[in-house]
N, C-alpha and C positions, 0 to 999 in steps of 0.2 A: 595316593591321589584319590580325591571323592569326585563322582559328576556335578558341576554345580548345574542351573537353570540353565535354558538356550543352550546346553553339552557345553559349557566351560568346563576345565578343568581347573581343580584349585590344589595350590603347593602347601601345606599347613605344619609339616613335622619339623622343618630347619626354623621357623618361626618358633612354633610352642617350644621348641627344646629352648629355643633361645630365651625365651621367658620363663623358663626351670632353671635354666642356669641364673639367669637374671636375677631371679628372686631368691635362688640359694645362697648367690653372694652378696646380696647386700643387705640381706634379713632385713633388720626392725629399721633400721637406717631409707632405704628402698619405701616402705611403709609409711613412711613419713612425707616421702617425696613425691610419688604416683597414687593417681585414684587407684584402687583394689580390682576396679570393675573393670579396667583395661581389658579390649577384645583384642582377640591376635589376629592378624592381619594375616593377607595370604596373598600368594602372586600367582596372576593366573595362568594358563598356558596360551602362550600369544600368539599361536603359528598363525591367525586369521588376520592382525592387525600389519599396515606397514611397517620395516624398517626403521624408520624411526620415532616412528608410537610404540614400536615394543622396546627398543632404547630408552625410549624418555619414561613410559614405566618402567621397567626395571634400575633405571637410575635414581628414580626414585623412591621406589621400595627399598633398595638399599641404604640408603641416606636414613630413609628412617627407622630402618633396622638398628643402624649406627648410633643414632639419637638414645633409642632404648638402651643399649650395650654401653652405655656412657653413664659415669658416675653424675651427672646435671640432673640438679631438680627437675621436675614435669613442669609445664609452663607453656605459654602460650606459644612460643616456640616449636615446641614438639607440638601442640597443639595444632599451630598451621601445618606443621607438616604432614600429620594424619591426612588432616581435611583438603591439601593441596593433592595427596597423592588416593584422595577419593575423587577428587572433581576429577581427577585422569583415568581412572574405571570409569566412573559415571561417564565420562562422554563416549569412554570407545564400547559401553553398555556389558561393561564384567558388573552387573551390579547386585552379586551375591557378594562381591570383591569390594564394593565400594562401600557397601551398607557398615561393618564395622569401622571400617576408616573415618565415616565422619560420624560415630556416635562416639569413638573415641576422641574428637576432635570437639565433639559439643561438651563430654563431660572436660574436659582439660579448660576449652575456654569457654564457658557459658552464657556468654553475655553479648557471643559475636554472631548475629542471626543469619549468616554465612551457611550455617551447616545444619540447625534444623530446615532452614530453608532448601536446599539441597537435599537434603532427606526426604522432605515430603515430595519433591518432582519424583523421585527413587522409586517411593510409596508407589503414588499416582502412576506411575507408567507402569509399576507389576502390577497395580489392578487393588492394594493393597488399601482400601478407601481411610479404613477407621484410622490407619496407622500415618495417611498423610494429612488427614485433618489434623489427628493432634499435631504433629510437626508443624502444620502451617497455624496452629495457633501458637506455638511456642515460638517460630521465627515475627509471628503480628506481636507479640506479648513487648519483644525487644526491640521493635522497631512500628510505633503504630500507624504511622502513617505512612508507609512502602505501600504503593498503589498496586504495583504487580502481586505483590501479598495478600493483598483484598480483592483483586479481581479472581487472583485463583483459588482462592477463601469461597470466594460468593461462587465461582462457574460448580465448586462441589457441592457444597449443600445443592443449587440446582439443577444438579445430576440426582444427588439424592432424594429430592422431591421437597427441601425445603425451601419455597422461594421469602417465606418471613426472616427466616435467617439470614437467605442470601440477601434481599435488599438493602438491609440496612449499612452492609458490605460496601455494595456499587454505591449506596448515594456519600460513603464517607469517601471513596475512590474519588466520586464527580465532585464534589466540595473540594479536594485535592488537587487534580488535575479534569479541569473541563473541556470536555471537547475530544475526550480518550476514546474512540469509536467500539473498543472493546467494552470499557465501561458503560457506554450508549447501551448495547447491544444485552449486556449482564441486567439493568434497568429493564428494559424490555420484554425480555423473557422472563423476568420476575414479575412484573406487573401482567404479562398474559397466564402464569401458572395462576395468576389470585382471580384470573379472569377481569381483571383492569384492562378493557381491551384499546378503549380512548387512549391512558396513558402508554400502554403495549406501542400502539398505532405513531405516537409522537416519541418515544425514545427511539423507537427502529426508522422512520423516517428520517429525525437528527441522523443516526449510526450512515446512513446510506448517503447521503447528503455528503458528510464527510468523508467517506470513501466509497465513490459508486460502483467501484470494481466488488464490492465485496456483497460477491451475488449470494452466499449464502444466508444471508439478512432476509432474501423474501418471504424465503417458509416462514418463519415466524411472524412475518410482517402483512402474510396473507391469511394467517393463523385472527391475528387481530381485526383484519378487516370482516372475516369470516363472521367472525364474534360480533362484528357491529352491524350486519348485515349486509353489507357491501358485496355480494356475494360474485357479481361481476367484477370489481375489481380484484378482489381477493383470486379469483383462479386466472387472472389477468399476470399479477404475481409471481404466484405459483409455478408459472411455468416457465418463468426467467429462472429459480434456483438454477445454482450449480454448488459444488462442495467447496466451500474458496475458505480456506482459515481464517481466523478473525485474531490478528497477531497481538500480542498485549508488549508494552513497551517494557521491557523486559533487561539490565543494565547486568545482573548476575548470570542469567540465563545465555545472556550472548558470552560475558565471560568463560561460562560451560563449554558456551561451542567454540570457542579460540584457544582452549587450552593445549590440547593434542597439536604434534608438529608433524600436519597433513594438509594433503593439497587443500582439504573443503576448513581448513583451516585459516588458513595464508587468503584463500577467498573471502572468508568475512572479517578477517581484518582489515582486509583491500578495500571491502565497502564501508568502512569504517574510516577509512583515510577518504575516501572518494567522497561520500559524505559531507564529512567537514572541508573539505575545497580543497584538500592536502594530495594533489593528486601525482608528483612525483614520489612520494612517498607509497601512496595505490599502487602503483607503475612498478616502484619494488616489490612488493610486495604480493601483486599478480605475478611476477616472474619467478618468485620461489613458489609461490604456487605450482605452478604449470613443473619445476623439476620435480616435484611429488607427486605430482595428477599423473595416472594410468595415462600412458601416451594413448591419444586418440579415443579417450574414455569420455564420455557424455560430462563429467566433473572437467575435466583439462579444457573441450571446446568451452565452457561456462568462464574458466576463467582468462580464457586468452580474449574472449569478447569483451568482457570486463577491463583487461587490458587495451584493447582497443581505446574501450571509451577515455579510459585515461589517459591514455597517448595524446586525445583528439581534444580533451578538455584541458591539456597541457599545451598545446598548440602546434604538434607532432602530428602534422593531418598525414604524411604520407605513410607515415609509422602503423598510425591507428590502420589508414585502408589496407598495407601489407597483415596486420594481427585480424582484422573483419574476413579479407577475403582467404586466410587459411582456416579459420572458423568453418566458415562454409564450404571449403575445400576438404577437411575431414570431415565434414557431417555425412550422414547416410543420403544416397541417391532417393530412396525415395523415403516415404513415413513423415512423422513430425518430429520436429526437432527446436528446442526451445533456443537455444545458443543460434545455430544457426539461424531461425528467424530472426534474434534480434540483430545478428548482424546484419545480414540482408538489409533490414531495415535501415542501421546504423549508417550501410552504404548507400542505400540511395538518400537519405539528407544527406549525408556529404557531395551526395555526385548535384543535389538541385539547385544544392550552396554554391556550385559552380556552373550554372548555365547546364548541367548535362542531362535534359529533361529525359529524354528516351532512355536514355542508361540506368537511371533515377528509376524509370516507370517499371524496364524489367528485374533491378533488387528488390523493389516495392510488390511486385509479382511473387518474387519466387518467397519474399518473406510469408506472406498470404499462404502459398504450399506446406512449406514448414511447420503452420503456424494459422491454419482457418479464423479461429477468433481471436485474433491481434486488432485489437482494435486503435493502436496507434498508426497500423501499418494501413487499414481500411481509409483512416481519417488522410493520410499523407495520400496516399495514392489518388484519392479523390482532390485534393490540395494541386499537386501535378497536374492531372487531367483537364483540369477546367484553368491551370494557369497556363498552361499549353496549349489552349481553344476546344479540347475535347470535352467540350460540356456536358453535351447528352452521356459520355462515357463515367462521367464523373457521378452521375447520380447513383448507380447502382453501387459504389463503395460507400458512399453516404449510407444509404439507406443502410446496408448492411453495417455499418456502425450502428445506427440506432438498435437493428435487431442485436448485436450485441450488449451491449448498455442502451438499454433507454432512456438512461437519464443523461446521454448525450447529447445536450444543446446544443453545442457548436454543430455537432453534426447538422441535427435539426434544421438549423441556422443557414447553414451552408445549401444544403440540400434544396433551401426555397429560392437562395441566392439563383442555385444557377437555374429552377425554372423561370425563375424571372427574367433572367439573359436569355433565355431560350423563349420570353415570349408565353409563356405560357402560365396567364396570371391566374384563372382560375385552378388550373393544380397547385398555384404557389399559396394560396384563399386556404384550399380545403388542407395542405399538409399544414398550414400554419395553425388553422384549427386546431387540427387534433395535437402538435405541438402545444397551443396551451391547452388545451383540456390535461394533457399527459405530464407537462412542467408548468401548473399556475405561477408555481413560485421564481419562473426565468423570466425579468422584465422583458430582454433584448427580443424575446418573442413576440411577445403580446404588441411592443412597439413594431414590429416588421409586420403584425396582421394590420395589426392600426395603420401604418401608413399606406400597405397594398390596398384597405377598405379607403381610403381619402383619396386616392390618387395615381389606382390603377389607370391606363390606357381603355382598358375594355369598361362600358358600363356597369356591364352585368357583375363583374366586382368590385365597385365600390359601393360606399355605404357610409356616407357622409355620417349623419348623426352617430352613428356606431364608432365610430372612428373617434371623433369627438369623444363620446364620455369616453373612451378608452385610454386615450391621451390626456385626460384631465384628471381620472383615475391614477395613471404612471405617475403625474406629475406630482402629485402629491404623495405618493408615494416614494419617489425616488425620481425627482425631476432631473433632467442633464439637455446639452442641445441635442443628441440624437431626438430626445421625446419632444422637446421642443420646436424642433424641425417640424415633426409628424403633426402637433397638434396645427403648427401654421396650417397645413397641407390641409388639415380637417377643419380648420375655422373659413378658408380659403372653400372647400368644397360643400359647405354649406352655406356662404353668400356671405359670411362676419368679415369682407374682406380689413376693414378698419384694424377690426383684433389681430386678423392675420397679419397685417404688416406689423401693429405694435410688439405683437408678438415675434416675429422674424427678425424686429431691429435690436430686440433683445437678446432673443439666440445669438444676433452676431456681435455684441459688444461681449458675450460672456466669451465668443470662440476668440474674441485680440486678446482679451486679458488674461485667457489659457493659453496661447500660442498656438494656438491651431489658424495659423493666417491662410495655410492653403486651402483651408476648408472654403474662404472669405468669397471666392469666385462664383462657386454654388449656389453660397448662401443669397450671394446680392442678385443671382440669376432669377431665383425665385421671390424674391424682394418685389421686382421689377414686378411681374406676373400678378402679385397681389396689388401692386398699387396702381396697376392698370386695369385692375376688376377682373383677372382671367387666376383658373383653377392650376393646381401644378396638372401635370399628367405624366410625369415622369419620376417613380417614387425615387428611386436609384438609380442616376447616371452613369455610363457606362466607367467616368472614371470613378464611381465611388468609393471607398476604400471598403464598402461588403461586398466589392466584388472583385476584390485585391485576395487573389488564394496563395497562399505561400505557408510553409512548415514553420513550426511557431513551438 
């Protein structure tokens, strides 16, 4: 035995003998049938992996012992089988063990970008740079338009300091597939290395836009602003980072991680049924999980949550709450715990789905513990609060969503709702403000400033004209009746009552022939009000549906 990398231990001598024997008996015949350059494969010592990851490899190292020992030409055959029983090194990370298995598997079948593709992640994770480029241009050579291929093509060269290289990568990526947030982001950081900070500033904007969770986009994207002199926004930014991965859609890669027959295995095939709506299928497939997860191990609560949710999206609601509330029940008393918070969570929607607001309020708590910046658990809990009359209580979960994501509008949104039920229109003015300064691009905003400026109670906030171009602005932008509403309100609180009603009688034939007939009551309320020469004063009535809080 030799030490390999990471202290594996590698089995080499029953292999090589095996390929002196091999090649003594079947001389020039042999010659004819396998590449020469065949590497010997080795099995490593597996006392670290589970029971049956060290089963399924050694099942399969022998099998392809078997293949070699056989008088059958080389072929794709033997081929895959190198390369299948390198992707099962590769994942359990023997990958001194793996590296021969798929160079033997690329020279056997050369044409299948399976296995330099795989080689080069090999490369890339030892650190190996020059040796997964070339790989990753020999897996693009075979397949030129594989997106995950050119994302992780272009992210090397922009480690390596080439963003000319890299770009022309990501822009064949976004020709490919538009809208890939990783490819946004690849875009971006090449346009800010050539110091394109304009272009920098609008691909990382798009990348965050489509996924606002992905707080690691601001460094770069304050990086840009820096560059343009924005220098207040840019450390405005700056100081949202957090390290969040930026995941590339990746179809071999996952194949990687499903290979091995292990709990965190049976878990992402799980989300893989769960996914696609197949959720009895998930259901299975979390429960052979869970018999391979370390009982009570941080992987086992993961997937018994997971089972939950399929339970609950199967329509096994008592099932799901028994698999939530033993989540929680193994988790640790105190610290954070990711499983455990999303149960938590998971149970108080279930419990608000059924009238159990209080029971609701304390899962929604103790997710919060588990789990400080949960920002779905912050948004719900404020949801609860203020549908349960605890309005003022509800503000401080709002607001703490936005300090989580800021690019949470609803939060936003919600947060002005309830100073408004609370009466208090000039706080709902100034948060709405900075609401759009901080989301120009959220109409739903700009329209709730605009209608609080046309048609607050208090003088001191409105602001008729204001209101006005801001609802003729929306409309043309992206007219619907919410904005139409609003503009009545502002044509109304600057004396147009004529407009306003024409206006109003418009909103309401558009809300019949949408089917929003409950809206009709409202609508003809404030009808009245303009065709009698009087202002609205009441932006949002208490029944109105933005002030309808419930889990969504």
């Amino acid at each position: 035995m030799r030490p390999a990398k990471a202290g594996h231990y590698v089995l080499t001598t029953t292999v090589l003998v095996g390929f002196c024997l091999l090649a003594a008996a079947c001389g020039s015949r042999e010659s004819a049938n396998r590449p020469a350059a065949l590497l010997p494969i080795t099995l490593p010592e597996l006392s670290r992996v589970d029971r049956p990851v060290e089963a399924q490899i050694t099942d399969r190292h022998a099998a392809v012992t078997k293949m070699l020992a056989s008088s059958a030409p080389a072929g794709r055959d033997l081929g895959a089988a190198f390369g299948e029983y390198g992707m099962l090194l590769h994942a359990a990370e023997y990958y001194d063990a793996a590296e021969p298995a798929y160079r033997n598997a690329e020279a056997l079948v050369p044409d299948d970008p399976r296995w330099p593709y795989y080689l080069a992640h090999l490369h890339r994770t030892e650190g190996e740079t020059d040796k997964a480029l070339a790989a990753f241009r020999r897996a693009l050579a075979l397949r030129p338009d594989d997106v995950p291929t050119l994302v992780w093509l272009g992210r090397m060269h922009l480690d390596q300091g080439e963003p000319d290289q890299a770009e022309p990568l990501f822009a064949r990526a976004q020709s490919l597939a538009p809208g890939v947030v990783a490819v946004q982001v690849g875009l971006g950081q090449a346009a800010l290395a050539r110091k394109d900070f304009a272009r920098a500033a609008q691909q990382l904007e798009a990348a965050l836009d489509n996924d606002p969770g992905a707080a690691s986009i601001y460094s770069p994207l304050a990086m840009a602003y820096r560059g343009l002199g924005q220098i207040e926004k840019a450390e405005a930014l700056a100081s949202q980072w957090r390290n969040v991965d930026i995941a590339v859609p990746d179809p071999l890669r996952t194949e990687l991680d499903i290979v091995l027959q292990s709990g965190l295995s049976y878990e992402l095939r799980g989300v893989r049924a769960l996914d696609s709506g197949d959720y009895r299928t998930a259901a299975t497939l979390f429960r052979q999980g869970l018999e391979l997860a370390p009982p009570g191990s941080l992987l086992a609560r993961s997937i018994r949550h997971k089972l939950g949710t399929a339970l609950a999206l199967e329509g096994d609601v008592p099932a799901a709450i028994k698999e939530f509330d033993q989540t929680v029940r193994l988790a640790p008393r105190d610290g954070l715990d990711e499983p455990a918070a999303k149960a938590s969570y998971s149970l108080g929607v279930l419990l608000v789905s059924n009238g159990r607001s209080a029971e609701a309020i304390d899962r929604l708590t103790a997710a919060l513990r588990y789990n400080p910046n949960y920002l779905e658990a912050e948004m719900a809990l404020g949801e609860v609060l203020r549908g349960s009359g605890r309005v003022e209580a509800s503000l401080a979960h709002y607001a703490a969503a936005v300090r989580i994501n800021p690019r949470a509008a609803e939060a936003r949104f919600n947060y002005a709702m309830a100073l408004v039920r609370l009466r208090r229109y000039g706080d709902a003015r100034a948060w709405l403000e900075e609401g759009v300064r901080a989301q120009p691009d959220r109409p739903e905003l700009a329209n709730a400033l605009a209608r609080l400026l046309a048609s607050a109670p208090d003088p001191r906030v409105r602001d008729g004209q204001r209101a006005l171009a801001m609802t003729r602005q929306l409309a043309a932008a992206n007219g619907n009746t919410e904005v139409g509403e609003s503009m009545a309100m502002a044509l109304a609180e600057v004396g147009a009552y004529g407009e306003a009603v024409a206006v109003q009688r418009d909103v309401m034939e558009a809300a019949r022939q949408g089917g929003a007939a409950a809206d009709l009551p409202r609508m003809t309320a404030n009808l009245q009000l303009y065709e009698s020469g009087r202002p609205c004063r009441t932006p949002w009535p208490d029944d109105h549906p933005a002030h309808s809080a419930g889990l969504r």
